[in-house]
BADREN-951292 format. One line per 2 residues: number of its first residue (from 1); their letters; for each residue x negated, y negated, z of C-alpha. Coordinates in steps of 0.5 Angstrom, whole numbers, plus 500, padded with zeros to 3 digits. Each point is the difference from the previous one (the first is absolute). Layout:
# BADREN-951292
NUM) A) X:Y:Z; ...
//
This chain:
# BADREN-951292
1) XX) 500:500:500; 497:494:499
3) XX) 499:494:504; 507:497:499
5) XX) 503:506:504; 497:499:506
7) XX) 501:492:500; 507:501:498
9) XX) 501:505:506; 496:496:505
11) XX) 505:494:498; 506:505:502
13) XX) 497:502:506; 499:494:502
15) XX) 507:497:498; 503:506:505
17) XX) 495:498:506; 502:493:500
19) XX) 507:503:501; 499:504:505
21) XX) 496:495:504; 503:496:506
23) XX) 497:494:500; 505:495:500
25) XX) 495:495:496; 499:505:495
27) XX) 507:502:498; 501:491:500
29) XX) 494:501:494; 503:506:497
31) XX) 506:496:499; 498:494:498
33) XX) 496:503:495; 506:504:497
35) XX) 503:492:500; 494:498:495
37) XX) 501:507:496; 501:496:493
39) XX) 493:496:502; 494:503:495
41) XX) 496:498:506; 504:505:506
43) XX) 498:507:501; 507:502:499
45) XX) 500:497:494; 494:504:497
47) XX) 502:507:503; 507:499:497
49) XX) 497:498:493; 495:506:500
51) XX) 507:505:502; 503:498:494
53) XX) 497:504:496; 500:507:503
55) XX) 506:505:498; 504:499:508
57) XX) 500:492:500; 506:497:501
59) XX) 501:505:506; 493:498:502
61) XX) 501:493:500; 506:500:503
63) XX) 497:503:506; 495:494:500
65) XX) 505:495:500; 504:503:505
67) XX) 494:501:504; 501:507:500
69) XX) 495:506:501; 498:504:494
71) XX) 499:507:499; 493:501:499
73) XX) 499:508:498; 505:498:494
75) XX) 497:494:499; 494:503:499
77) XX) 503:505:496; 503:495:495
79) XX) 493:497:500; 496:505:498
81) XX) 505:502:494; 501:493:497
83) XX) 492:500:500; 498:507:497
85) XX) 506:498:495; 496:494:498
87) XX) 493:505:500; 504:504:495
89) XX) 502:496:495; 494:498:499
91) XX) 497:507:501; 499:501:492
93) XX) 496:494:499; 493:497:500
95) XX) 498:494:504; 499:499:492
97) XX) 506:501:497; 504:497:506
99) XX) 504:493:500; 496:495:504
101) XX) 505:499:504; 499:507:503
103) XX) 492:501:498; 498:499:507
105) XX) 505:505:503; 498:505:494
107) XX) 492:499:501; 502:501:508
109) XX) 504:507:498; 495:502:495
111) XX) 493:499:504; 503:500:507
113) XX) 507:503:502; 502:507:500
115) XX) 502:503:493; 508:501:500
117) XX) 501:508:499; 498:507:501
119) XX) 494:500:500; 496:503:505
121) XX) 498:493:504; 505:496:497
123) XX) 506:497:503; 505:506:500
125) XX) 507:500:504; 497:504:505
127) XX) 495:493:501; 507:496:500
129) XX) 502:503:505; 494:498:505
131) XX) 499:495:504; 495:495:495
133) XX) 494:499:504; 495:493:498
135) XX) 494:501:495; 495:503:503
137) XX) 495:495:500; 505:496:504
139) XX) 500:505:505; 493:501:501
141) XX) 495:496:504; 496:496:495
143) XX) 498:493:500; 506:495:498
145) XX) 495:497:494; 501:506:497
147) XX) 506:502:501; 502:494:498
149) XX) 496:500:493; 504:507:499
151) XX) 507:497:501; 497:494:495
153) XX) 498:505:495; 507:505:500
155) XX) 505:493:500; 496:496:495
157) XX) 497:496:505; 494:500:496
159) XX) 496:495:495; 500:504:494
161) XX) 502:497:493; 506:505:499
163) XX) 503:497:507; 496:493:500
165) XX) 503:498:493; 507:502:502
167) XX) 501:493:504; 496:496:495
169) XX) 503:495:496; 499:503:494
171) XX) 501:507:501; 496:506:495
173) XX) 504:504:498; 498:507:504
175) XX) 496:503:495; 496:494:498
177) XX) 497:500:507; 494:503:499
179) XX) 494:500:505; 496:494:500
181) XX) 494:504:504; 498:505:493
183) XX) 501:501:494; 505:507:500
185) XX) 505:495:497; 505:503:506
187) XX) 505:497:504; 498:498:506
189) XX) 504:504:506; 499:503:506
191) XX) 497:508:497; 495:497:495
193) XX) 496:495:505; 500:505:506
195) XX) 498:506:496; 497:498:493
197) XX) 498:493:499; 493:500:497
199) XX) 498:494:504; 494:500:503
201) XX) 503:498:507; 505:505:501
203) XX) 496:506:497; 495:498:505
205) XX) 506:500:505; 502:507:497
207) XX) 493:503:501; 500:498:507
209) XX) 506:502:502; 499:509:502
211) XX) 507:500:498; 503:505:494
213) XX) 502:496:493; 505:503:494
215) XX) 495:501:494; 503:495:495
217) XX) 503:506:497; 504:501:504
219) XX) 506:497:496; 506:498:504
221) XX) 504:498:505; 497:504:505
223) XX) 493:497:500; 501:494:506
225) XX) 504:504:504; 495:506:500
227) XX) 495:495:502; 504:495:505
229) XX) 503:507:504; 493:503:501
231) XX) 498:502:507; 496:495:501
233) XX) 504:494:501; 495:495:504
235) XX) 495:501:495; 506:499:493
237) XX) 502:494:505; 493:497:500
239) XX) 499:501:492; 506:496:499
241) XX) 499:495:504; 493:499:497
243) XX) 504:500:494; 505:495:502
245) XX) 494:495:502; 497:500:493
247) XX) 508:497:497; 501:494:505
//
């Protein structure tokens, strides 16, 4: 599950807290702010804005407005659904040949998300089933810089030209955002800087690190995952903040 989920229910978590709690002072803002819900800069007004999209959301905002507690196991379960159907649509595609809009999602499912289907290791019915657990490098205990340089290079939180120039005035189509640093006349994404960029700083970076790198041969999807689930996560963490400090 991506980040999005645990965010989404921790806010659910902490709306039913505010409830149960009995500091008159607190259920005085809680109300106040419910009053306010029609101002952009309230937190009712974001939490009801992000519960539009989900399948359930008219019971779920009437359950905000009416400051009543929500379900959290059924919460959770619409949740899940509505985001692994977003995964699914976008399943069959590339980060190449997907619509910009939803390029970053579908880089995120291809590199970095657990593939939808039967496979041994994919994301099953059986997974669905299971209580979703954070990625593991959040659960282990590694210094925030790196964790931190994962989370940017998983959410496109980087400075590489396939995400640089999808903010830039004048936008380059996707395929013309070729890597500035060689002469590959390759996009410039997250699988070419980390694992085949011939520039002399990250070939040095790759050497240094005593981590295992998919030979280029290895077309496909598969390649970034394979080297970002490797077992020594301190050590992938390292290599890509390294990287992440040569893109400022």
């Amino acid at each position: 599950m991506p980040i999005f989920f645990y965010w989404f229910r921790c806010t659910i978590r902490f709306w039913n807290s505010l409830l149960s709690s009995n500091n008159p002072l607190l259920e005085k803002i809680v109300r106040a702010d419910l009053l306010l819900a029609n101002r952009s800069d309230t937190w009712t007004y974001q939490v009801l804005h992000a519960l539009q999209d989900l399948p359930t959301s008219q019971q779920l905002l009437d359950a905000i407005r009416s400051r009543q507690t929500i379900n959290l196991g059924q919460f959770e379960l619409t949740l899940r659904e509505h985001i692994i159907g977003g995964w699914r649509d976008l399943d069959i595609l590339t980060p190449h040949e997907a619509h910009h809009s939803s390029r970053i999602m579908r880089t995120h499912h291809t590199h970095f998300g657990v593939p939808l289907g039967n496979t041994s290791g994919w994301w099953d019915d059986r997974k669905r089933n299971q209580k979703p657990v954070l990625p593991l490098y959040l659960r282990l205990d590694i210094p925030s810089n790196l964790s931190c340089a994962l989370s940017c290079l998983r959410l496109s939180g980087h400075n590489f030209l396939v995400q640089r120039m999808r903010h830039d005035r004048n936008r380059r189509p996707y395929e013309l955002k070729i890597c500035e640093r060689c002469d590959w006349h390759t996009i410039q994404d997250e699988e070419h800087i980390l694992l085949d960029c011939p520039h002399k700083h990250l070939v040095r970076l790759r050497t240094q690190q005593q981590l295992i790198f998919p030979p280029q041969f290895e077309d496909g999807p598969t390649r970034l995952r394979t080297f970002m689930n490797q077992p020594d996560i301190f050590g992938v963490a390292s290599f890509v903040a390294k990287c992440l400090a040569l893109f400022p």
